[in-house]
PAZAPA-4460 file (N, C-alpha, C; in steps of 0.05 Angstrom, whole numbers, plus 32768, in hexadecimal, padded with zeros to 4 digits):
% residues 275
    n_x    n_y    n_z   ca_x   ca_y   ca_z    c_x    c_y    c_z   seq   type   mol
   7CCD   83BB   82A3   7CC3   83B8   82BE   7CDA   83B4   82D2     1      X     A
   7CD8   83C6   82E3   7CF1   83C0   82F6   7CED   83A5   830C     2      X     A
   7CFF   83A3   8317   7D01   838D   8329   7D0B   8387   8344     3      X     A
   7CFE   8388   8356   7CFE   838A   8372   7D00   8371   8385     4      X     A
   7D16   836F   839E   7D12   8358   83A5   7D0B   8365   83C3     5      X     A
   7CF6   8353   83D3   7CF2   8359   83F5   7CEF   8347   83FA     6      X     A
   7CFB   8351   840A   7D04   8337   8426   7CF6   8335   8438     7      X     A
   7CEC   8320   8444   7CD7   8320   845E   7CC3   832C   844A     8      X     A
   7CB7   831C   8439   7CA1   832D   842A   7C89   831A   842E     9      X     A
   7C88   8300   8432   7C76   82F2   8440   7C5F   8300   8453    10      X     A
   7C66   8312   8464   7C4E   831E   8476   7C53   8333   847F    11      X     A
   7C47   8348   8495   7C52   835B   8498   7C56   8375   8489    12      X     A
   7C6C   8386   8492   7C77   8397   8486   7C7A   838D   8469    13      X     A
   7C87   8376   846C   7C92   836F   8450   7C82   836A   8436    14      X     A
   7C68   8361   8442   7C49   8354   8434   7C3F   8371   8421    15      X     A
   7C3B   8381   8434   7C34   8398   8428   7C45   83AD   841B    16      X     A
   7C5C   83AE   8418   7C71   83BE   8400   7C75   83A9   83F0    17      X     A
   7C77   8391   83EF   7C74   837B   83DB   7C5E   838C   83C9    18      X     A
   7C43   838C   83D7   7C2C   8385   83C8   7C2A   83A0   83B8    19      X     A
   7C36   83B7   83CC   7C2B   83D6   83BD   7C46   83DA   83A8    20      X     A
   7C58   83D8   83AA   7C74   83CD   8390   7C5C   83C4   8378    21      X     A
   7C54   83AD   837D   7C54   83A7   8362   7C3C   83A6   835C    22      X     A
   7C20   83C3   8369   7C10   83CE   8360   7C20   83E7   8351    23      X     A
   7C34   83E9   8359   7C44   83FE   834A   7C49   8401   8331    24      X     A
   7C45   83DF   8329   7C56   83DE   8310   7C6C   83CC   831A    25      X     A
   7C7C   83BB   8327   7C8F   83B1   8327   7C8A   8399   832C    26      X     A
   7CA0   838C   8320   7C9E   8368   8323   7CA5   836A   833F    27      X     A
   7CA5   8358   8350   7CAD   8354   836B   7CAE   8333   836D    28      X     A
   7CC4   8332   837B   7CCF   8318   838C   7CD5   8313   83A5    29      X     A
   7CB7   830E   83B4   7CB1   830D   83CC   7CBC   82F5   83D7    30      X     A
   7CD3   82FE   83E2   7CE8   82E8   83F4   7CDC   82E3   8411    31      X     A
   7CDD   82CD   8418   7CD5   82C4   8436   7CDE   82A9   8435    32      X     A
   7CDD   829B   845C   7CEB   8285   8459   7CDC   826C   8462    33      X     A
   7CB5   8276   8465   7CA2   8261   8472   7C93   8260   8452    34      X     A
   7C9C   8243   844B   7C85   8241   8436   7C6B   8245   8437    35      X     A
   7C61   823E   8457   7C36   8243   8451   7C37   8261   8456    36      X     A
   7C52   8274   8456   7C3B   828D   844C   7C3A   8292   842C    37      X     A
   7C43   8281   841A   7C4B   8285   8404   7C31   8288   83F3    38      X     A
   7C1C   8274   83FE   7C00   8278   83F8   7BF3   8295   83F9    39      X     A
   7BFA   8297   8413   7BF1   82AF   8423   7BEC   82CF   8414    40      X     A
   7C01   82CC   8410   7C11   82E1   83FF   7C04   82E2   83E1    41      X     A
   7BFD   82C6   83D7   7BFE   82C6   83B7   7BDF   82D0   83BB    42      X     A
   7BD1   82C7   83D4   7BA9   82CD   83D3   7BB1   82F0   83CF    43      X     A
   7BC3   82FD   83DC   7BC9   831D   83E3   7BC3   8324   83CC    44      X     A
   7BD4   831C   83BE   7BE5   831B   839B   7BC8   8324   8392    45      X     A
   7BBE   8307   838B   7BAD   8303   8382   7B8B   8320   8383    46      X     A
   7B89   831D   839A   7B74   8333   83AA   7B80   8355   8393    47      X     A
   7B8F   8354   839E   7B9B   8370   8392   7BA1   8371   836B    48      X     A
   7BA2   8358   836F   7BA3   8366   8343   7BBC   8355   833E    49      X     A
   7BD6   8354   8346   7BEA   8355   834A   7C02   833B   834B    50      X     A
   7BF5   8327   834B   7C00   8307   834A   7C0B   830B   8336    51      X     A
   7C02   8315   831C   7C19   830E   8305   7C37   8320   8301    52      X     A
   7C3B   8337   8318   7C50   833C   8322   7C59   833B   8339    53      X     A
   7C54   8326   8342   7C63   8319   835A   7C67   82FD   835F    54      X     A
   7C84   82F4   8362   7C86   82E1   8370   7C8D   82D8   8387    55      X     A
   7C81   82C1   8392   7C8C   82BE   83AB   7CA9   82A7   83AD    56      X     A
   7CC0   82B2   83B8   7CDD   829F   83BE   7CDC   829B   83D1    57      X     A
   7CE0   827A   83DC   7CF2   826E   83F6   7D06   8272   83F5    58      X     A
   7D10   8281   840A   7D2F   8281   8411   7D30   8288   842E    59      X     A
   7D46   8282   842D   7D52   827D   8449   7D68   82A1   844C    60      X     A
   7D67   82B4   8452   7D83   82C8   8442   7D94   82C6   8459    61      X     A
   7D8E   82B4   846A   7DAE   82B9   847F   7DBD   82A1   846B    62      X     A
   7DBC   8292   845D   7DC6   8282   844D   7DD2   828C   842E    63      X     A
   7DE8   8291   842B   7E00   8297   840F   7DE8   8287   83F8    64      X     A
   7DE2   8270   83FB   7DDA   8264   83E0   7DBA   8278   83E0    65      X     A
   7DAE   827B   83EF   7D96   827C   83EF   7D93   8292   83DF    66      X     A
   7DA6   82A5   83EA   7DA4   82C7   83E4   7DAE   82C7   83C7    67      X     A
   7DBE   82B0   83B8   7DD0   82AA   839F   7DAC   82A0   838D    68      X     A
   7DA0   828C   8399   7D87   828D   838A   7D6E   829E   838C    69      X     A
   7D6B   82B1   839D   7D58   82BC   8399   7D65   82DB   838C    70      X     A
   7D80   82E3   8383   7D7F   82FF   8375   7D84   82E9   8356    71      X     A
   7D94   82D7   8353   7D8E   82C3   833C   7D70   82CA   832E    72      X     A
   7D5F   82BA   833E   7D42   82B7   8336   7D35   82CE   832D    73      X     A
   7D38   82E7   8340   7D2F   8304   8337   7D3F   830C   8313    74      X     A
   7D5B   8307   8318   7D66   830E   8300   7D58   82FF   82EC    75      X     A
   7D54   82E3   82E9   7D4B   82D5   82D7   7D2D   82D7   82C9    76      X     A
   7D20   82F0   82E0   7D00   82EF   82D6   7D08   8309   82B8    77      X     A
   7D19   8320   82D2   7D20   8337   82B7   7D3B   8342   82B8    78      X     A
   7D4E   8334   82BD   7D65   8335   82B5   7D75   8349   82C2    79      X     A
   7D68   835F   82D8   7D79   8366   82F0   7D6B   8364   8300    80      X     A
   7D78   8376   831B   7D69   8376   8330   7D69   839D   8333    81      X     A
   7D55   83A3   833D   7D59   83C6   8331   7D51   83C9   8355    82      X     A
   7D4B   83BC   8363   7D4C   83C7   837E   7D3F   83B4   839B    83      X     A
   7D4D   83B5   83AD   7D4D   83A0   83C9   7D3E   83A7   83DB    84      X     A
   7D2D   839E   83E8   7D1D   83A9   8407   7D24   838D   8413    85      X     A
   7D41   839C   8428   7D49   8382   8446   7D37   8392   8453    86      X     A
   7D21   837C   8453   7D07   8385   8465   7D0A   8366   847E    87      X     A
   7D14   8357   8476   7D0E   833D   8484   7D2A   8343   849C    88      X     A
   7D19   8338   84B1   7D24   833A   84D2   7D11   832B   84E1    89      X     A
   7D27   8323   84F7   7D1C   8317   850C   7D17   832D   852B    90      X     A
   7D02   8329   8539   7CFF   833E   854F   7D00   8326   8567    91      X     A
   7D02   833A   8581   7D06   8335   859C   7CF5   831E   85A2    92      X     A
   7CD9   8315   858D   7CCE   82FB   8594   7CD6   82EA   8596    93      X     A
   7CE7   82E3   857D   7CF3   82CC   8571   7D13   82C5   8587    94      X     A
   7D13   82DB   85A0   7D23   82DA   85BD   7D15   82D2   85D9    95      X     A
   7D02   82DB   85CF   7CED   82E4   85E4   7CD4   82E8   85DF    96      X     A
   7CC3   82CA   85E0   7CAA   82D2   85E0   7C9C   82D9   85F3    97      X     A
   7CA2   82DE   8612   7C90   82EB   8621   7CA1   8307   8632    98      X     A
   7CA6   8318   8612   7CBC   8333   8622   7CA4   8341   862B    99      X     A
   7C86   8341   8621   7C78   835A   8625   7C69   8348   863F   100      X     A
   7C72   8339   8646   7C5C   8329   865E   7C77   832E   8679   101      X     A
   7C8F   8333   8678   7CA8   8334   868C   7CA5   8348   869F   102      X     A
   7CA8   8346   86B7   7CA8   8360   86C9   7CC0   8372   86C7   103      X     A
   7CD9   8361   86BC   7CF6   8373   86BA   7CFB   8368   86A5   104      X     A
   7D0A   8381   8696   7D15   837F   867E   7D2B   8368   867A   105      X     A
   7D29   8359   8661   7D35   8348   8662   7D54   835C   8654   106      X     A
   7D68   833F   8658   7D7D   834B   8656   7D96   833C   8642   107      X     A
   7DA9   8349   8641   7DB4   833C   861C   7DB7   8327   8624   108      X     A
   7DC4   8323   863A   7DCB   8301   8642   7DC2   82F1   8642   109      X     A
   7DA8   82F5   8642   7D90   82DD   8644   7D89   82D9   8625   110      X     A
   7D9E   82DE   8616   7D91   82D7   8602   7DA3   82BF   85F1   111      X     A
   7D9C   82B1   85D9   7DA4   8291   85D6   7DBD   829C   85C6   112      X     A
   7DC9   827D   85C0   7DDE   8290   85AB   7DD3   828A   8594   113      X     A
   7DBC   8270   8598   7DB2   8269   8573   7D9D   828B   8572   114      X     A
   7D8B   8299   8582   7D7E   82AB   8585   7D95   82C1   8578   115      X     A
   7DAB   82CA   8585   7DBA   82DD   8582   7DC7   82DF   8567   116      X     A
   7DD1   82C5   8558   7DD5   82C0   8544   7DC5   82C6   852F   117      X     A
   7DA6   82B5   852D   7D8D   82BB   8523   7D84   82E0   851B   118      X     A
   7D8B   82E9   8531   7D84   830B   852D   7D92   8317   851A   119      X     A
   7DAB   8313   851F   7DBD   831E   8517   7DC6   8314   84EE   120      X     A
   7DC9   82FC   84F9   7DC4   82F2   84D9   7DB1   82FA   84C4   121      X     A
   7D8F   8300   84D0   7D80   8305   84C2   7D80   8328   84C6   122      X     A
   7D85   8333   84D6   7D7D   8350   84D9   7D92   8367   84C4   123      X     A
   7DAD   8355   84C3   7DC4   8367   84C6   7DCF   8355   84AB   124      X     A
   7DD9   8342   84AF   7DF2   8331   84A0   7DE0   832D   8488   125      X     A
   7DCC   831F   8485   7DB5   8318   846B   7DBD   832D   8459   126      X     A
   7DB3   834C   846F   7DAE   8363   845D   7DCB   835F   8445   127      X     A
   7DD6   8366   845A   7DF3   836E   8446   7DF7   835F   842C   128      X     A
   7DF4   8345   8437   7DF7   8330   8426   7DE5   832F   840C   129      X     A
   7DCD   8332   840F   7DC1   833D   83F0   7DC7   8351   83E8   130      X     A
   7DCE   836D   83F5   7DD9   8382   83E9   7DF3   8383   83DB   131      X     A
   7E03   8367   83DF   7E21   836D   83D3   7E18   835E   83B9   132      X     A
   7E00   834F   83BE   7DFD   8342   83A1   7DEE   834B   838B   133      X     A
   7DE0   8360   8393   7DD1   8378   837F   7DDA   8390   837D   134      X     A
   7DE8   8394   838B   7DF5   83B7   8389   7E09   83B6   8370   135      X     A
   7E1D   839E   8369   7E29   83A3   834E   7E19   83A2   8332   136      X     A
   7E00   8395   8334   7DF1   83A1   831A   7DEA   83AE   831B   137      X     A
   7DD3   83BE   8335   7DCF   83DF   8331   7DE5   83EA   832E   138      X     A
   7DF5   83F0   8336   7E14   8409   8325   7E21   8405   830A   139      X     A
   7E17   83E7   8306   7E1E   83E4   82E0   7E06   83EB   82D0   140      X     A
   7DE9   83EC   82DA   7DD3   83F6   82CF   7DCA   8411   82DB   141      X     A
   7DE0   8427   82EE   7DDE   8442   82F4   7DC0   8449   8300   142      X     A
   7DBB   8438   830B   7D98   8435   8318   7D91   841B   8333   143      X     A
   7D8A   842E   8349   7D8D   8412   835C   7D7A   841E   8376   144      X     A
   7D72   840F   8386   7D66   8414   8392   7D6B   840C   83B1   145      X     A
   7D6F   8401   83C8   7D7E   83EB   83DC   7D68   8408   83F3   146      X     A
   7D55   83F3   8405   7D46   83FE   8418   7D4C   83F1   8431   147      X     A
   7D55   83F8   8448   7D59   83E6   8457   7D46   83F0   8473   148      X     A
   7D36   83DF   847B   7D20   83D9   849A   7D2F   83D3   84AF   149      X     A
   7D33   83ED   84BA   7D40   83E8   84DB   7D27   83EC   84EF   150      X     A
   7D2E   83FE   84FE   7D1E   8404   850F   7D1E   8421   8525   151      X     A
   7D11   8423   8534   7D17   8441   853D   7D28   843A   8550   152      X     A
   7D3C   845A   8552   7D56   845F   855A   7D4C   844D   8580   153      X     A
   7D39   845D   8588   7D31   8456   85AA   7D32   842F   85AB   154      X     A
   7D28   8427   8595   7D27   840B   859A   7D47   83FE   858D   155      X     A
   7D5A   840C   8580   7D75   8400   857B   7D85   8406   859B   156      X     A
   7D7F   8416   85B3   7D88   8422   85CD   7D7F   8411   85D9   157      X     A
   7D66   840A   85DB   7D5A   8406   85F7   7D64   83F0   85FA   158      X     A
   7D67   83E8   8615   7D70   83DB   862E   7D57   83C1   862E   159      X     A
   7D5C   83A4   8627   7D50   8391   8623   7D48   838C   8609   160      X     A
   7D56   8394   85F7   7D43   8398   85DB   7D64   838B   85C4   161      X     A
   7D75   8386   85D3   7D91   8375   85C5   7D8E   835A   85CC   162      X     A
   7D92   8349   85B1   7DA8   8359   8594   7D94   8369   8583   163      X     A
   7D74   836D   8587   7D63   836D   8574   7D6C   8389   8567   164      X     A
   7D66   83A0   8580   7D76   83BB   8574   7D8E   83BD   8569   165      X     A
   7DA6   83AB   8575   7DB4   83AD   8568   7DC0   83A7   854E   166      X     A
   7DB3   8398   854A   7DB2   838E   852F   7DA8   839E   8518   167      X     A
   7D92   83AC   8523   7D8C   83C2   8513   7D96   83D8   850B   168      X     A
   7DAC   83E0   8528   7DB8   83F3   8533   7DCD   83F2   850F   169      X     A
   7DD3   83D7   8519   7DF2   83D2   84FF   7DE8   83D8   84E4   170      X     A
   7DCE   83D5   84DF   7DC2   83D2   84BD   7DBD   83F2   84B9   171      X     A
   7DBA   8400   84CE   7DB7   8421   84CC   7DD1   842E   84C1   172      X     A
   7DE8   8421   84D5   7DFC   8428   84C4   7E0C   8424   84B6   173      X     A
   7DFE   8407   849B   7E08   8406   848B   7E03   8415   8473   174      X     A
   7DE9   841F   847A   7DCE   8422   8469   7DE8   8442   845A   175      X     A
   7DEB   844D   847D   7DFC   8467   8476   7E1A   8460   8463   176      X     A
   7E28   844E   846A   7E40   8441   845B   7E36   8444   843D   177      X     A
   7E25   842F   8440   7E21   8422   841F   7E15   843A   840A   178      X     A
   7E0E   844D   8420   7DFF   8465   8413   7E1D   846F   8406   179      X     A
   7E27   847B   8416   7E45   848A   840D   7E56   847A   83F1   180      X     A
   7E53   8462   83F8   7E68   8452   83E5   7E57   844F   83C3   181      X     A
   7E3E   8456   83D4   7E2D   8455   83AF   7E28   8470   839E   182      X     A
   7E2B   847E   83B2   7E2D   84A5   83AC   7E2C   849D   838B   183      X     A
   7E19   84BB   837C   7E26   84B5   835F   7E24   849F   8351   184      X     A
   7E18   8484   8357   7E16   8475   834E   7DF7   8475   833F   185      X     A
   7DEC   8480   834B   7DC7   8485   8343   7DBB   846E   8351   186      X     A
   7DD6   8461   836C   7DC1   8447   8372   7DBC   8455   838C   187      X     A
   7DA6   845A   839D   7DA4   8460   83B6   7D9B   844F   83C5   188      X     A
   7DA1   8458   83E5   7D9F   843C   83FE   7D90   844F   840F   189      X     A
   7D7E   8446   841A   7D6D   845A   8431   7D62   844A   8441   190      X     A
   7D5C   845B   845B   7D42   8446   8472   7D29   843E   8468   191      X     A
   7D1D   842F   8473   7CFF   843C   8480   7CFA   8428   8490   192      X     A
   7CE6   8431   849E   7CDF   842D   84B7   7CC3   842F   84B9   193      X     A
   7CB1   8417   84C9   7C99   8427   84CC   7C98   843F   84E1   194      X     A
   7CA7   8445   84EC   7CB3   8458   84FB   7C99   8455   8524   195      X     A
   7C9D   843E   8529   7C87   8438   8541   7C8D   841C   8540   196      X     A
   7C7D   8408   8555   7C76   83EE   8555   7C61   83E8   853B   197      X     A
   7C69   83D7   8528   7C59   83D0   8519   7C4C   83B4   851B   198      X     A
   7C2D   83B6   8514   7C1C   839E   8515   7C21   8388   850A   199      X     A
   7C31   8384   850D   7C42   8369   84FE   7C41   834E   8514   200      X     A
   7C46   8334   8505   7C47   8317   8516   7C66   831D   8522   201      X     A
   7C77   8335   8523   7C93   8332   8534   7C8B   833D   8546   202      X     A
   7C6E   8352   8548   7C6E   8359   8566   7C5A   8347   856D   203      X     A
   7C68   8347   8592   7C5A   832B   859D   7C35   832F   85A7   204      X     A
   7C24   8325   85A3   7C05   8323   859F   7BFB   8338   85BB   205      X     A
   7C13   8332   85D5   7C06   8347   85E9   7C06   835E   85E3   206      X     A
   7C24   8368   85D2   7C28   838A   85D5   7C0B   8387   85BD   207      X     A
   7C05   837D   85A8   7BE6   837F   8598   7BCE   8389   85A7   208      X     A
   7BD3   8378   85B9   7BB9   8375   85C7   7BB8   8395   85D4   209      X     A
   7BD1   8390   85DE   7BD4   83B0   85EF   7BCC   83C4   85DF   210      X     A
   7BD5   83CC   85D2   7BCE   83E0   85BD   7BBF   83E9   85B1   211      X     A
   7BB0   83D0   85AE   7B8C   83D1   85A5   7B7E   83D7   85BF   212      X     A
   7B90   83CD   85E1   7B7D   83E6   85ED   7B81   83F9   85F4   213      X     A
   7B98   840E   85E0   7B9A   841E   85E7   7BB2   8429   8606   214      X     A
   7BBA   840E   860C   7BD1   840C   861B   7BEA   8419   8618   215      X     A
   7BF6   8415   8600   7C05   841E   85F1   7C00   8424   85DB   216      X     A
   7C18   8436   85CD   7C1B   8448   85B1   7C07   8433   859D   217      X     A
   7BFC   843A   858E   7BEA   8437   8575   7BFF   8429   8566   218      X     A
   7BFB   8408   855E   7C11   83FD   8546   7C10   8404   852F   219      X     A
   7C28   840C   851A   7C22   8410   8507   7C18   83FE   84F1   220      X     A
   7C07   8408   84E2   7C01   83EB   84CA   7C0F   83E6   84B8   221      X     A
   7C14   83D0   84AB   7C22   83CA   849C   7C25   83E4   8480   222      X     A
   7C0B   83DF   847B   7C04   83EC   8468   7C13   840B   8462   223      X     A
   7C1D   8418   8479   7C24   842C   8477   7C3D   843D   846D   224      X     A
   7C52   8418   8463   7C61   8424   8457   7C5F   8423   8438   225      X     A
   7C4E   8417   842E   7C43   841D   841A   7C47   8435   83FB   226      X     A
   7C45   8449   8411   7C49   846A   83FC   7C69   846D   83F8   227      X     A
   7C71   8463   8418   7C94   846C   8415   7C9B   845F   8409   228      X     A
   7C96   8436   8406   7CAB   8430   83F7   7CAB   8432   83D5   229      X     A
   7C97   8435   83CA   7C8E   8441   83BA   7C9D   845D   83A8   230      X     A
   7C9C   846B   83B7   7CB3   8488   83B0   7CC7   8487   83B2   231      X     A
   7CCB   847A   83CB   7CEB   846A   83CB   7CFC   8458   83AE   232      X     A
   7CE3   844A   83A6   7CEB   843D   8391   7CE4   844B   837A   233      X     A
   7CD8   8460   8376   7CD8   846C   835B   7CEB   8487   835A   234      X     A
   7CF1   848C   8339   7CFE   84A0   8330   7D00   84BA   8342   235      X     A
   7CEE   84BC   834F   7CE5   84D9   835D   7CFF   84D4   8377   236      X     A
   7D06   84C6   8380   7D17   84C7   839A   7D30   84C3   8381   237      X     A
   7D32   84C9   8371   7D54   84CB   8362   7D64   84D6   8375   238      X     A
   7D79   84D3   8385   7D91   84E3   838F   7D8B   84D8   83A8   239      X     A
   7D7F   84D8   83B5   7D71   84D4   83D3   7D7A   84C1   83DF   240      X     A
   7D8F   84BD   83EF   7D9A   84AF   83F6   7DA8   84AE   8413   241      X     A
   7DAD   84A1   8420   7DBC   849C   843C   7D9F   84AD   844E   242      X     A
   7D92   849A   8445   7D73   84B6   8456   7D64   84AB   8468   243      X     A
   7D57   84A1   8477   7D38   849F   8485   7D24   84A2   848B   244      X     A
   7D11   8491   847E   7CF9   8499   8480   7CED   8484   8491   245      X     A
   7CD8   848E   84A0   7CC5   8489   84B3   7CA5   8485   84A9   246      X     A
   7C9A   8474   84A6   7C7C   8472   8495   7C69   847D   84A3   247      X     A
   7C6C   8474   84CA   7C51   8483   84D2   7C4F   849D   84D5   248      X     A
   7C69   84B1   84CE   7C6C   84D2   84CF   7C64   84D4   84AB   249      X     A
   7C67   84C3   849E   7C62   84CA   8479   7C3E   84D9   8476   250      X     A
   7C43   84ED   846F   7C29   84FE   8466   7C24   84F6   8450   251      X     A
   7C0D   84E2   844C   7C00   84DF   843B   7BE9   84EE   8423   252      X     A
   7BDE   8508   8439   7BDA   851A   8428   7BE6   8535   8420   253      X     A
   7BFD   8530   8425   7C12   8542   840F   7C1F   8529   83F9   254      X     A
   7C26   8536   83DD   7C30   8530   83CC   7C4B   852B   83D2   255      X     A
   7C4E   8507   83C4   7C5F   84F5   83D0   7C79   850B   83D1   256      X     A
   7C87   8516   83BD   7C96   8525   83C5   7C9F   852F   83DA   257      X     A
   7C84   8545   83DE   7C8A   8557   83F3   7C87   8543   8414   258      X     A
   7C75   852A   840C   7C77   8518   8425   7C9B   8515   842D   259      X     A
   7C9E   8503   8422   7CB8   84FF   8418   7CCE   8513   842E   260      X     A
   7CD3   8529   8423   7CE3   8547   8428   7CDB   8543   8442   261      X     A
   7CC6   8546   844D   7CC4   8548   846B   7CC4   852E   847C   262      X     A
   7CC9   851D   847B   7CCB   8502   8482   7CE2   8506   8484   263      X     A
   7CF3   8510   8473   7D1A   84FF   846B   7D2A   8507   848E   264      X     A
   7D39   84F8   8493   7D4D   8502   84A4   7D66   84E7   849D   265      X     A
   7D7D   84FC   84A8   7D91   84E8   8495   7D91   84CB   84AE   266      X     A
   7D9B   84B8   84AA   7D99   849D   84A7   7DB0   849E   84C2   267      X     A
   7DA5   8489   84DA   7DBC   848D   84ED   7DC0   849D   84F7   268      X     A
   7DC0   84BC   84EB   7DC0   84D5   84FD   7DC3   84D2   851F   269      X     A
   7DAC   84CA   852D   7DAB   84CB   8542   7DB5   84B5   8558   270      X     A
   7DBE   849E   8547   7DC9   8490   854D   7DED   849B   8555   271      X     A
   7DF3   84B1   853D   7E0E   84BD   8541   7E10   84CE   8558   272      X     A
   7E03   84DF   855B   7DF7   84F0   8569   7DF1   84E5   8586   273      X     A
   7DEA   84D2   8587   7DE5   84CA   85A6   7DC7   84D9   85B4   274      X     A
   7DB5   84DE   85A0   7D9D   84EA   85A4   7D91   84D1   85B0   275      X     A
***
């Protein structure tokens, strides 16, 4: 049974590739850092079939020890770690809880340094930081997996939306780095994205509200990355790497494959590009 760790897997994005992982077949070690969703999560577990491959970890990952006990703990259930989802991030709420209620865009300055720190630590620095601590057993066991959740290119640009984009901005192009330096290794590093605003507790309850009337773009559901991360993590994406995928463009009724193939665009691209 392989072994998967996500991050921000408590709710959200993270709740639901937790849960479809290890309908998959995989043990999972649903990392988060509020113990009362820990319940939350295990009722999910539970509902779906699935509690006896999953657990839920407290950790903290902007913290060295934390990230030291929770790939520990994964190793100790089955003795590696065979693949990572840095799904866990902080958004523009946790800066700004009334950005969608503001008449002018707020702006980088106004933002804290414990806020600025906070983003950045969890969005960007975390990531890396579990990745340097699982990427040397995937390349001694020639099998690996490392998914990293940014966000779309328009929201790493836009004007009132730093450090949140930027922070993402930086995990896009590590995603491309770490891709290159693992080449050949059989371990691959890719996006995904729900590729939109997703219905998650990081977006703030007005843009919700909005959306449900049809104010703005349709949020995406959690649920929707589901198929990607899925293919992502099985044999079928062998080679596939430095790539991005987007869940609300994923065609679900084409065969994951061919979903897959038309989804991919390379990783950062347009970030290089200045599109």
């Amino acid at each position: 049974m392989r072994t998967v760790i996500v991050t921000g897997a408590s709710r959200g994005l993270g709740r639901s590739m937790a849960l479809a992982l290890a309908e998959d077949g995989m043990y999972v070690v649903a990392a988060g850092h509020l113990p009362e969703d820990a319940q939350a999560l295990k009722d999910h577990a539970k509902q779906r079939g699935v509690d006896d491959r999953l657990d839920f970890f407290l950790a903290d990952i902007r913290l060295s020890k934390d990230c030291d006990e929770l790939v520990n703990f994964a190793k100790s259930r089955h003795g590696q770690v065979d693949a990572l989802i840095n799904n866990a991030g902080l958004t523009l709420t946790f800066l700004a809880p009334d950005l969608y209620r503001r008449d002018t865009p707020r702006r980088f300055f106004e933002s804290s340094d414990e806020g600025i720190r906070g983003i950045y630590e969890t969005n960007c620095i975390a990531a890396e930081m579990m990745a340097c601590r699982v990427a040397p057993g995937m390349i001694a066991q020639g099998w690996g997996r490392i998914v990293n959740v940014t966000t779309m290119y328009a929201t790493m640009k836009r004007p009132g939306f730093c450090p949140y984009g930027a922070s993402k901005a930086a995990l896009e192009m590590s995603t491309m780095v770490w891709a290159e330096e693992l080449k050949d290794t059989g371990v691959t590093v890719n996006v995904l994205n729900p590729g939109g605003g997703a219905n998650t507790p990081g977006i703030a309850t007005e843009m919700r509200e909005a959306s449900a009337r049809g104010e703005v773009p349709k949020l995406v559901e959690p649920d929707a990355m589901e198929r990607p991360i899925c293919w992502l993590l099985s044999n079928a994406s062998n080679g596939v790497t430095g790539m991005r995928f987007d869940a609300k463009t994923w065609n679900s009724a084409l065969p994951a494959d061919d979903a897959a193939r038309s989804n991919a665009h390379p990783a950062g691209l347009q970030l290089l590009v200045g599109a």
